[in-house]
MIZA-642555 format. One record per residue (C-alpha): residue number from 1; residue in one letter; x, y, z. Coordinates in steps of 0.05 Angstrom, whole numbers. Example, Ala and Ser with C-alpha at 12.3 -4.5 7.8 and 13.67 -1.06 7.14 Angstrom:
<nodes>
{1; a; {246; -90; 156}}
{2; s; {273; -21; 143}}
</nodes>
This chain:
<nodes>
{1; x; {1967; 1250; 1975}}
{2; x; {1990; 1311; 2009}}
{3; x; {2022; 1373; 1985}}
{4; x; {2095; 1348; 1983}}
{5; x; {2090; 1280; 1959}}
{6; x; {2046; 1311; 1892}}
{7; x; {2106; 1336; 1874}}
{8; x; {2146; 1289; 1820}}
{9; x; {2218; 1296; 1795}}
{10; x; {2199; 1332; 1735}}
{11; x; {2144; 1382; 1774}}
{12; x; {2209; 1395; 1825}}
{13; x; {2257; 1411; 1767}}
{14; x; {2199; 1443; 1725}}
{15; x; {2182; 1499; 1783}}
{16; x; {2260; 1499; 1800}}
{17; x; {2276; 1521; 1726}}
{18; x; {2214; 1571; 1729}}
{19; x; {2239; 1601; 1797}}
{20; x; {2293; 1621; 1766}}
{21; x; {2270; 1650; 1702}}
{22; x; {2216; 1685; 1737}}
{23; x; {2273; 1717; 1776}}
{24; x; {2308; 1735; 1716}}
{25; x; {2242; 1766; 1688}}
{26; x; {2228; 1801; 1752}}
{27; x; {2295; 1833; 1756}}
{28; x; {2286; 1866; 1683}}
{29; x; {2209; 1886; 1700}}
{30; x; {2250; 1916; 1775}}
{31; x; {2293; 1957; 1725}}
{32; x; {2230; 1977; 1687}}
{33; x; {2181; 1998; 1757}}
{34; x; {2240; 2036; 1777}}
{35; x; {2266; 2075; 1726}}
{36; x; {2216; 2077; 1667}}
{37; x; {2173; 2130; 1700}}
{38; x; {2236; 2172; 1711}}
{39; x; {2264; 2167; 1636}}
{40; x; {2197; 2170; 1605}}
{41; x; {2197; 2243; 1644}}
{42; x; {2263; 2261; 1619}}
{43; x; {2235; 2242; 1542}}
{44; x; {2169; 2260; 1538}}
{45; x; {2150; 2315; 1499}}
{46; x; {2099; 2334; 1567}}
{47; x; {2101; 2307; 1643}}
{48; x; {2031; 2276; 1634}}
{49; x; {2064; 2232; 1584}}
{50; x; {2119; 2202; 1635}}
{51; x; {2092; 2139; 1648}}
{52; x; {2069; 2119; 1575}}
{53; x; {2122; 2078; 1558}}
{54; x; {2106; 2037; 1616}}
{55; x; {2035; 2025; 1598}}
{56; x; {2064; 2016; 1526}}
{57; x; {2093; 1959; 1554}}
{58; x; {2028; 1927; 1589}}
{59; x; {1990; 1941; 1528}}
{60; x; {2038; 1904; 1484}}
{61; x; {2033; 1846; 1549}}
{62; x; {1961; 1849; 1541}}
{63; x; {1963; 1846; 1463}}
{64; x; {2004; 1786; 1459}}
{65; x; {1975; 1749; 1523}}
{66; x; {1928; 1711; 1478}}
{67; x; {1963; 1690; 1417}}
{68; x; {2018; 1664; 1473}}
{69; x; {1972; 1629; 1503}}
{70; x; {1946; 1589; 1445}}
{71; x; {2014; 1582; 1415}}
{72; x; {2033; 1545; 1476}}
{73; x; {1974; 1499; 1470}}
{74; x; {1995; 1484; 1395}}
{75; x; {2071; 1473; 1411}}
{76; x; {2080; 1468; 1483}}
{77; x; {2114; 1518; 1534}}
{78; x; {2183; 1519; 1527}}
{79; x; {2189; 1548; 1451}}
{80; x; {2143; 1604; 1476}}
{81; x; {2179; 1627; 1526}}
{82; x; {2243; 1625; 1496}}
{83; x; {2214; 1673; 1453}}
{84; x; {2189; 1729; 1497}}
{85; x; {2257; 1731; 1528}}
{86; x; {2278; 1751; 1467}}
{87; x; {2236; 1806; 1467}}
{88; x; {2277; 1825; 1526}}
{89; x; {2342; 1828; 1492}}
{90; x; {2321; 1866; 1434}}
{91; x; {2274; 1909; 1473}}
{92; x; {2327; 1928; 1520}}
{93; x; {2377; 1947; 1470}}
{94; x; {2323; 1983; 1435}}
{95; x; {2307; 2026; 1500}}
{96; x; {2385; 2042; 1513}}
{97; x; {2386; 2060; 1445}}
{98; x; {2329; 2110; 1449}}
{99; x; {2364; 2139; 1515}}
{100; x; {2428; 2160; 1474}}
{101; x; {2383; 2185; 1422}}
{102; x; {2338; 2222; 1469}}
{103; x; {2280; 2192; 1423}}
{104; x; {2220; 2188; 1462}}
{105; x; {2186; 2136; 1415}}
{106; x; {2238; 2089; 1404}}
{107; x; {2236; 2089; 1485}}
{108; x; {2168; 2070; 1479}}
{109; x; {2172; 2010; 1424}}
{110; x; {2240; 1985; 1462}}
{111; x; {2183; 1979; 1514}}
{112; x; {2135; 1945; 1472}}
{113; x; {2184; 1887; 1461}}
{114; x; {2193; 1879; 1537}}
{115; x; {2114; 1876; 1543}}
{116; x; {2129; 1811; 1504}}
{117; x; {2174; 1783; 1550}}
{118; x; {2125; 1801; 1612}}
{119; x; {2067; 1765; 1571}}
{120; x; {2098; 1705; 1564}}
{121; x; {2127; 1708; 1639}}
{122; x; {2062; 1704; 1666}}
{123; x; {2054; 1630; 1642}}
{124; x; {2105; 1605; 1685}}
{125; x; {2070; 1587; 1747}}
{126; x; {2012; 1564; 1707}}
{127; x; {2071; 1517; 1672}}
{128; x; {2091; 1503; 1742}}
{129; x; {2023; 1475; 1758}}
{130; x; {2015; 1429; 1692}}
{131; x; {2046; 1362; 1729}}
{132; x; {2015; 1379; 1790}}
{133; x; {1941; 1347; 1798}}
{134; x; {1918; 1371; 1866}}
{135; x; {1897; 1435; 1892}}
{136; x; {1936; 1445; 1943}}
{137; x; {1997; 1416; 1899}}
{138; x; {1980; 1478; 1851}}
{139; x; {1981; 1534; 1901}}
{140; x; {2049; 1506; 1930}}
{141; x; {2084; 1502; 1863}}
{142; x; {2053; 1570; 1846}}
{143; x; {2083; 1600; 1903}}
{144; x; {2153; 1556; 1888}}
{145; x; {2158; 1600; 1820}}
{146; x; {2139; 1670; 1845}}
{147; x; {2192; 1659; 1903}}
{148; x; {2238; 1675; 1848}}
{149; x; {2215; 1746; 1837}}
{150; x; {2225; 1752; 1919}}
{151; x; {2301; 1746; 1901}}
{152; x; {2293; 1791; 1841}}
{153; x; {2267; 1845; 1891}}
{154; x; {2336; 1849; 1923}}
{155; x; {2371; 1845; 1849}}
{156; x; {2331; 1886; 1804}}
{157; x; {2334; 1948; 1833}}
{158; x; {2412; 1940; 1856}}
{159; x; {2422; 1914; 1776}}
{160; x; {2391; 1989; 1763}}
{161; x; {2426; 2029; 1814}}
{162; x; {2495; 1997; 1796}}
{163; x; {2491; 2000; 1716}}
{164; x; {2448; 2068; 1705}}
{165; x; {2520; 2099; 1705}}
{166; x; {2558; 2053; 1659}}
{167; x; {2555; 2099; 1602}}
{168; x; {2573; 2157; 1649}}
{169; x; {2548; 2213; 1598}}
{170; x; {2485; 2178; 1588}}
{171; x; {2450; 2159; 1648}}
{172; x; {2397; 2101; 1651}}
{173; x; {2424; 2078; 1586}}
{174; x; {2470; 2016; 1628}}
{175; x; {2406; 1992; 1658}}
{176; x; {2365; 1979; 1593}}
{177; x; {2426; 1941; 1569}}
{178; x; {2426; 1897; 1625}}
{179; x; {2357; 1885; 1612}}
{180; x; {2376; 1863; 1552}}
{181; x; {2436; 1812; 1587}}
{182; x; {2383; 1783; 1637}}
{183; x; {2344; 1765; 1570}}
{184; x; {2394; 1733; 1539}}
{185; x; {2409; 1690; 1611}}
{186; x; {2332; 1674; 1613}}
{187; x; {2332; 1644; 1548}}
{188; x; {2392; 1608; 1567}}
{189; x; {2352; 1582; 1627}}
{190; x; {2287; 1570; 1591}}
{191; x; {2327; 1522; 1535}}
{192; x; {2339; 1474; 1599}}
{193; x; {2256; 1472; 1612}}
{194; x; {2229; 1398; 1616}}
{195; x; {2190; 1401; 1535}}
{196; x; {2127; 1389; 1535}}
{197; x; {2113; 1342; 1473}}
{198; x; {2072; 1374; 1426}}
{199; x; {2020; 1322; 1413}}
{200; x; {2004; 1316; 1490}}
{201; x; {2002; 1395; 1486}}
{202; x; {1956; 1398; 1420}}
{203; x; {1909; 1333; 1439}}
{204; x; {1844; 1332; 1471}}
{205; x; {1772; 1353; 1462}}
{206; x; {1763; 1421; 1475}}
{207; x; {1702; 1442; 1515}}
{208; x; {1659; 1499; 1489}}
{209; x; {1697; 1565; 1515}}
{210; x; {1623; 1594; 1553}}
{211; x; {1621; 1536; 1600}}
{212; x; {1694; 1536; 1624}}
{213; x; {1695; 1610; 1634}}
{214; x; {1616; 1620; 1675}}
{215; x; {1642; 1568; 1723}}
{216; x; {1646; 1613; 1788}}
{217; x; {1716; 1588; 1812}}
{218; x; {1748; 1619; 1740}}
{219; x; {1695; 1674; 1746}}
{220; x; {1720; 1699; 1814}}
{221; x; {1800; 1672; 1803}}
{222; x; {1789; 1722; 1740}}
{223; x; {1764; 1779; 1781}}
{224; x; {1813; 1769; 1829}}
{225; x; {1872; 1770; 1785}}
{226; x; {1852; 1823; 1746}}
{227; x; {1840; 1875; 1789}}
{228; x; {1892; 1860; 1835}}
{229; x; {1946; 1868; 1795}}
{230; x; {1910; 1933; 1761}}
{231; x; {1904; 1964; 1832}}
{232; x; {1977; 1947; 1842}}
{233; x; {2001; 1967; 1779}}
{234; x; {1966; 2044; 1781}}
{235; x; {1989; 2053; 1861}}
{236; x; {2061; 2015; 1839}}
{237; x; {2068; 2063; 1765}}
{238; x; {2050; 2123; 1810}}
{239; x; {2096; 2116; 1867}}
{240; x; {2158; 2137; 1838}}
{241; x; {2135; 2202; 1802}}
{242; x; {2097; 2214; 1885}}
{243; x; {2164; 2198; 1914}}
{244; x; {2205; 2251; 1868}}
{245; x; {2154; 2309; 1874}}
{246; x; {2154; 2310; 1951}}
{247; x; {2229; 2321; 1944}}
{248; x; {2262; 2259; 1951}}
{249; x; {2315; 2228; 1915}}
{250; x; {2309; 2175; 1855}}
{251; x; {2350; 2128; 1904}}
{252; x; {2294; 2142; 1956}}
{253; x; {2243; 2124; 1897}}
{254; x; {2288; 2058; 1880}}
{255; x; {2286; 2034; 1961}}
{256; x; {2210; 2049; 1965}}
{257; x; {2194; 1999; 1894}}
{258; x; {2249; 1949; 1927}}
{259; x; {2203; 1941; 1988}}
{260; x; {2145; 1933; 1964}}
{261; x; {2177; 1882; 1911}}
{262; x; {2196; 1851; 1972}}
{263; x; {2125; 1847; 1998}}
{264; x; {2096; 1821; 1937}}
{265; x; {2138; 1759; 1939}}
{266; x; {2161; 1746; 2004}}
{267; x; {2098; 1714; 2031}}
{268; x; {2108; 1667; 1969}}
{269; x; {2139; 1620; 2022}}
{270; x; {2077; 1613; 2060}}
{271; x; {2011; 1633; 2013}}
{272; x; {2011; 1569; 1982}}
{273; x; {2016; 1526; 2049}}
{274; x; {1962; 1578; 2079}}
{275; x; {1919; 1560; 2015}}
{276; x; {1927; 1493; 2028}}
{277; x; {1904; 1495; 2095}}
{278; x; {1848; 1542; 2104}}
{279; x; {1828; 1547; 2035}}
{280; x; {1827; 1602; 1983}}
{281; x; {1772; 1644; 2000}}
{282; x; {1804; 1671; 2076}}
{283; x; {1862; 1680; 2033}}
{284; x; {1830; 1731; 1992}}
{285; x; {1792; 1761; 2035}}
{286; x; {1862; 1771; 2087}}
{287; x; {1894; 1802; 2019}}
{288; x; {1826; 1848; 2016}}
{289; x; {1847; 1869; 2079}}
{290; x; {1913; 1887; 2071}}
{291; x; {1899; 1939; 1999}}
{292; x; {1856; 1965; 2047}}
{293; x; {1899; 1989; 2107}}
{294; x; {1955; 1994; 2052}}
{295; x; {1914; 2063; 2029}}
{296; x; {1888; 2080; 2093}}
{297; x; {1971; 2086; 2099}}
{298; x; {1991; 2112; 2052}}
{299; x; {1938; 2169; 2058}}
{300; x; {1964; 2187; 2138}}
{301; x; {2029; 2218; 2107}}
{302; x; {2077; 2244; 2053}}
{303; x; {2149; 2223; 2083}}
{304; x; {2187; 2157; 2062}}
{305; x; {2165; 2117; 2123}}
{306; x; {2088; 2119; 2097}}
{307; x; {2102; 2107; 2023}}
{308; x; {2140; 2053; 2040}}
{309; x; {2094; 2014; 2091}}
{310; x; {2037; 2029; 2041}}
{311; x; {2076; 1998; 1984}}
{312; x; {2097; 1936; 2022}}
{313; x; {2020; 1926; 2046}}
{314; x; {2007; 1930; 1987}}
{315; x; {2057; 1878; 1955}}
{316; x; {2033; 1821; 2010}}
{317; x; {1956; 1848; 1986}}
{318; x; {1973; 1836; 1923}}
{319; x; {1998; 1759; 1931}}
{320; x; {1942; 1734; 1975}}
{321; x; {1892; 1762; 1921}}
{322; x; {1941; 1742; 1859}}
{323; x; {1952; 1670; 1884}}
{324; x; {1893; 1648; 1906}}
{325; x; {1865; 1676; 1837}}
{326; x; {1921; 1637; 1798}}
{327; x; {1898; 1580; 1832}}
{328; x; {1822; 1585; 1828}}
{329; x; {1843; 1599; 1751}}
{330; x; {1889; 1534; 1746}}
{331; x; {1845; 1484; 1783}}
{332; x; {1783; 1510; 1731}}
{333; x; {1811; 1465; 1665}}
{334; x; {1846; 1402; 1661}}
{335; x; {1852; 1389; 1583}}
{336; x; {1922; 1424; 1550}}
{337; x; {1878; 1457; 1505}}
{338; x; {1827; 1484; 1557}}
{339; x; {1873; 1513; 1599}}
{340; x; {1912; 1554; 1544}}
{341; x; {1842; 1589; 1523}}
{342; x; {1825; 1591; 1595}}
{343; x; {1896; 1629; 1614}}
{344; x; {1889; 1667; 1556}}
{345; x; {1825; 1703; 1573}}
{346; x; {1849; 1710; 1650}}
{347; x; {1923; 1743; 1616}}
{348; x; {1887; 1783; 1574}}
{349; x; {1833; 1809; 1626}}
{350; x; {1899; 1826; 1670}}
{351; x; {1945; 1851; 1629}}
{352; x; {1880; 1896; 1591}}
{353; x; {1864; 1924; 1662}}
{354; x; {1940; 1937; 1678}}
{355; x; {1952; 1978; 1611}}
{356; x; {1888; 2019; 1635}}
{357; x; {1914; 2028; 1702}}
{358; x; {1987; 2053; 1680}}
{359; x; {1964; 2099; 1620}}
{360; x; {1921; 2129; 1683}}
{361; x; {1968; 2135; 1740}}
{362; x; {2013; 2186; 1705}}
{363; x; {1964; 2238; 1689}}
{364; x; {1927; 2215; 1760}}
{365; x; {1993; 2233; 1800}}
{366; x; {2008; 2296; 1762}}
{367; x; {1936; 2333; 1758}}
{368; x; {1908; 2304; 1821}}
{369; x; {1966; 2282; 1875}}
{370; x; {1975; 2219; 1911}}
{371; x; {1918; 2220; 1959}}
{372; x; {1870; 2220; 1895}}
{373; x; {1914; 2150; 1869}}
{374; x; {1905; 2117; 1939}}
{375; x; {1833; 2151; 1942}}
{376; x; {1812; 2112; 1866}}
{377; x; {1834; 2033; 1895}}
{378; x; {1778; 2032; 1945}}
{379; x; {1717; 2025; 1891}}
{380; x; {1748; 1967; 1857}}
{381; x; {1767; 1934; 1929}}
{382; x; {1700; 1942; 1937}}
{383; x; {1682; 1909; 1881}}
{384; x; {1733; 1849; 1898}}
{385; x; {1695; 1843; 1962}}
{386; x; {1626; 1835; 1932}}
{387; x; {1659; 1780; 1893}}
{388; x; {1682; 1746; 1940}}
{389; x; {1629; 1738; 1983}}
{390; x; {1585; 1727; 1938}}
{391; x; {1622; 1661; 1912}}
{392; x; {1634; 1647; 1994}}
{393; x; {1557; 1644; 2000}}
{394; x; {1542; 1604; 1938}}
{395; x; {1588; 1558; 1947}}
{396; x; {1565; 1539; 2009}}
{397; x; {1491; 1543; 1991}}
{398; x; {1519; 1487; 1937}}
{399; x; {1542; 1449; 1994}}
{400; x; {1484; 1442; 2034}}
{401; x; {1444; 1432; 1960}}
{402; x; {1491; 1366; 1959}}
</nodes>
């Protein structure tokens, strides 16, 4: 069975439905990456404090990543996610309310209710891969749901640019309410999701938790995950704070987080057949790669051109390494209730890493200046490296065992 044909009616309309929520989710986070940074430095009682409200946000994802998780494997998908797009709508008027009131910690727990919606997000392609039994079937419909935050890259930041102004006296306030509208249309969305009936979500022996997560594939789809996204998420939180203090505009800032949103899911259209077809492992090493020369970029020069090939080297780093992960990740369990500890764990792990990389990027950019941020990813790509060829090497010295 190839790629195409593992695709059923209810897979296609399952990763359909996803696309689109994960665009709607992608656009609010677009909002977020561009202008959270910037009002968190307008509110915070000192600059070093700019960017807390953003890592408010990936604690609060990180928090909630495992009770999600299990939830789901107790009631099924669909009433989950409902719910952290919620989160959006209330966490989005919180934040426009804390704008008007200039209160720095209402900002923050307006925040803390979008890290909810971001938490429960980051199920959908692993939803998208439930009807889906073949590897190759998994990367493709992985990469069918994160196509949706390609179109979000284009729409986010033009949802920001055009509604920061619509209460003219208070600016940035518009965009945190239309947060809280793309909520409300992603719950909309999510009611239309195929449900998953509870007793196929809740049945099944589960496995003991220390032999599904020590198998290598998980081990390494873990690592790769994890510090992928928190090596995107400290260069991504930083860039608009590096963008402002070598003099350009927040526009300027916007354009630079638009292209590398761009990069991030644009090569959604192919990672998944390129999976397919050479494997996972010169996937992540390509994505390796890329972070690399993405610094080595970013470190030649201060003027928009450089910031903005770094950041979309960095996106396209950041899917090779982020789907061939997800994939390791979703091939490693096949029971309901294995795979919700299983995700849980790997959403934690990433989301735990991600709040650590944002609370440091602020006070990173500030005291120490962009070349130190690009100059602090090459120890865990490194790292990523080791990993990867160490599971290269063992898996084929399994082979030849066999």
């Amino acid at each position: 069975m190839t790629a195409a044909s593992a695709f059923s009616p209810l897979a296609r309309r399952t990763a359909i439905t996803l696309a689109v929520s994960q665009c709607l989710y992608f656009c609010a986070i677009a909002i977020g990456l561009t202008l959270t940074g910037l009002v968190g430095s307008q509110l915070a009682p000192r600059a070093s404090l700019a960017t807390l409200p953003f890592a408010v946000l990936t604690l609060t994802s990180a928090a909630t990543t495992v009770p999600l998780s299990l939830l789901m494997g107790r009631v099924g998908r669909r009433p989950v996610f409902m719910l952290g797009a919620f989160g959006a709508i209330v966490g989005g008027i919180l934040a426009a309310a804390a704008i008007f009131q200039r209160d720095f910690f209402l900002f923050c727990v307006g925040n803390a209710l979008l890290g909810l919606f971001q938490a429960s997000a980051q199920y959908y392609r692993y939803a998208a891969t439930d009807a889906v039994p073949e590897a190759a079937g998994k990367a493709r419909a992985l990469s069918w749901v994160m196509i949706g935050g390609l179109v979000a890259a284009f729409l986010g930041p033009q949802i920001a640019a055009m509604s920061r102004d619509f209460w003219a006296i208070v600016p940035f306030a518009g965009s945190y309410g239309a947060i809280a509208a793309l909520g409300g249309v992603a719950v909309l969305v999510l009611a239309t999701l195929p449900l998953q009936p509870v007793s196929q979500a809740a049945s099944g022996e589960a496995r003991p938790l220390a032999d599904l997560a020590f198998q290598p594939s998980f081990l390494l789809g873990l690592v790769c995950t994890a510090l992928a996204f928190g090596i995107m998420t400290f260069v991504m939180t930083a860039t608009p704070l590096a963008v402002i203090a070598c003099g350009f505009s927040v526009d300027a800032s916007a354009g630079v987080i638009q292209a590398h949103l761009v990069g991030m899911f644009a090569p959604a259209f192919f990672t998944g057949k390129l999976i397919g077809r050479f494997g996972v492992v010169p996937i992540l090493l390509a994505g390796l790669g890329l972070f690399g020369i993405s610094a080595a970029v970013g470190l030649a020069g201060l003027t928009l051109p450089y910031f903005t090939v770094a950041l979309v080297l960095s996106g396209v780093a950041w899917n090779a390494l982020f789907v061939g992960g997800s994939t390791l990740i979703a091939q490693s369990a096949s029971a309901p209730k294995d795979r919700a500890r299983l995700q849980a764990l790997s959403e934690f792990s990433v989301f735990g890493l991600s709040a650590l990389a944002a609370v440091s990027a602020g006070p990173a950019q500030v005291s120490l200046g962009w070349a130190s941020v690009l100059g602090a990813t090459f120890a865990p790509l490194a790292l990523l490296g080791i990993a990867v060829l160490a599971f290269r090497v063992t898996k084929g010295r399994r082979a030849t065992a066999s």
